[in-house]
C-alpha positions in Angstrom: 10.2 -10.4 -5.2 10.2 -6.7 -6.3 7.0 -4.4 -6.5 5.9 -4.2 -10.1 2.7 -2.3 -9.6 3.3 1.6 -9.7 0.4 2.4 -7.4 1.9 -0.1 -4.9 5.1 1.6 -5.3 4.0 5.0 -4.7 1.8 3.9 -1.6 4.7 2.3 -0.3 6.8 5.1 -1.1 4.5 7.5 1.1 4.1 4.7 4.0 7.6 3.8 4.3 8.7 7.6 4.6 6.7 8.8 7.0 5.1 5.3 8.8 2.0 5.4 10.4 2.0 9.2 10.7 0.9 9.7 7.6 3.0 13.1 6.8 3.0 14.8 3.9 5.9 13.6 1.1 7.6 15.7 -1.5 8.4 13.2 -4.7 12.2 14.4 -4.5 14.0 12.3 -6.9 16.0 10.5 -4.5 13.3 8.4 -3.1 11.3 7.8 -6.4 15.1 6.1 -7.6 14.9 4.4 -4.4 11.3 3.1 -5.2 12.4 2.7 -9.2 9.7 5.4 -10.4 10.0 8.0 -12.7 7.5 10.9 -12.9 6.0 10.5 -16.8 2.4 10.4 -18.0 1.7 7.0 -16.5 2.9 7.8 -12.9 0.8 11.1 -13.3 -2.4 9.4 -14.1 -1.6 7.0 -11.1 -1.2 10.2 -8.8 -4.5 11.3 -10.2 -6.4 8.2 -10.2 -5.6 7.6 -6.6 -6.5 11.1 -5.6 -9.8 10.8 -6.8 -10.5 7.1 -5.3 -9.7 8.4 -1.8 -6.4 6.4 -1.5 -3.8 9.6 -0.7 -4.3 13.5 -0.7 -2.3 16.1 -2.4 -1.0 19.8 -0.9 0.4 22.3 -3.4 3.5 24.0 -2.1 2.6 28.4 -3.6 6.3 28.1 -5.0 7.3 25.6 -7.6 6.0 23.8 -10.4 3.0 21.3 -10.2 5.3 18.4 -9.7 8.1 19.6 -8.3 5.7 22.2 -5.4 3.4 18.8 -4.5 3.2 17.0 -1.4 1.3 13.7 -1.3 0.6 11.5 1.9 -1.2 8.9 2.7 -4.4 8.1 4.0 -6.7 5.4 5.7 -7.7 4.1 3.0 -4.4 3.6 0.9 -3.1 2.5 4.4 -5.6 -0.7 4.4 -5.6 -0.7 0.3 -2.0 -1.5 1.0 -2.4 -3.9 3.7 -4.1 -6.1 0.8 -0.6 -6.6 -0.4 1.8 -6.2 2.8 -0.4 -8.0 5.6 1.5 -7.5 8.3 1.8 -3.7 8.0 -1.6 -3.9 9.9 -0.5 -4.6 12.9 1.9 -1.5 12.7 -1.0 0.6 13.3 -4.1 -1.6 14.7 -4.2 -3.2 18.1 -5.3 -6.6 18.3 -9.0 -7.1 19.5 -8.1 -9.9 21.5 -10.6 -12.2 20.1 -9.5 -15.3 19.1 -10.8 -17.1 16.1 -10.6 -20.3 14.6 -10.4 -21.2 11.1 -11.8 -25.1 10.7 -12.1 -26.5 7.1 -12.2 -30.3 5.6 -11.1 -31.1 2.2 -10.7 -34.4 0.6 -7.0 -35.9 0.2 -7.7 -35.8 -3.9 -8.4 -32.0 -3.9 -4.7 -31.3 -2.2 -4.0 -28.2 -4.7 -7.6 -26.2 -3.2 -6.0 -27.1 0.3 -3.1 -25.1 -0.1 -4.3 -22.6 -2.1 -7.0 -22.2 1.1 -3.7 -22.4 3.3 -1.4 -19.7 1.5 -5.1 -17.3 1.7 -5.0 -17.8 5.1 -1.5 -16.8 6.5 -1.8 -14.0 3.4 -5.0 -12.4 5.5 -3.0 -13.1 8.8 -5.2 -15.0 10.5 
């Protein structure tokens, strides 16, 4: 199912390129077709908003253009913002604690649908 969320797209744009290390990315237009971004207004604000909640940082190259001279990479926080959607990119940089937990719930036969729903949230969280 594609990505449809442009601030999911451009964390996994900046994760995918440079993995766990966190690098700094130039926006070349090669990967945002790979990614199916375009840089316009909306994208922009996106950029912007993140910047300020924390979620990536930006360098500015002396020569070039603001959008063309910027670098963007990720950080910590985007990292685990975008574990929400992609669980098991997690375990890509965190160990396992080697605790072991268990998950015990009892829900009546006639509310199957809450069951599942408490199933799916499960494996989604990894646990």
């Amino acid at each position: 199912m594609p990505v449809k969320e442009r601030r999911t797209k451009i964390l996994l744009l900046l994760f995918l390129l440079k993995d766990t290390s966190f690098d700094y990315v130039s926006l070349k237009p090669e990967y945002l077709v790979l990614f199916d971004l375009v840089i316009n207004q909306k994208t922009k604000g996106s950029l912007s908003a993140m910047l300020k909640e924390g979620l990536i940082e930006k360098r500015d190259e002396e020569n070039g253009s603001d959008d063309e001279g910027s670098q963007y990479r990720l950080t910590d926080k985007g990292f685990y913002r975008l574990c929400l959607d992609f669980p098991s990119f997690r375990y890509l940089k965190d160990e396992w604690d080697g605790i072991w937990r268990i998950i015990s719930y009892e829900i009546p036969e006639k509310k199957n649908v809450t069951c599942v729903i408490v199933c799916d949230a499960k494996w989604r969280v990894g646990v």
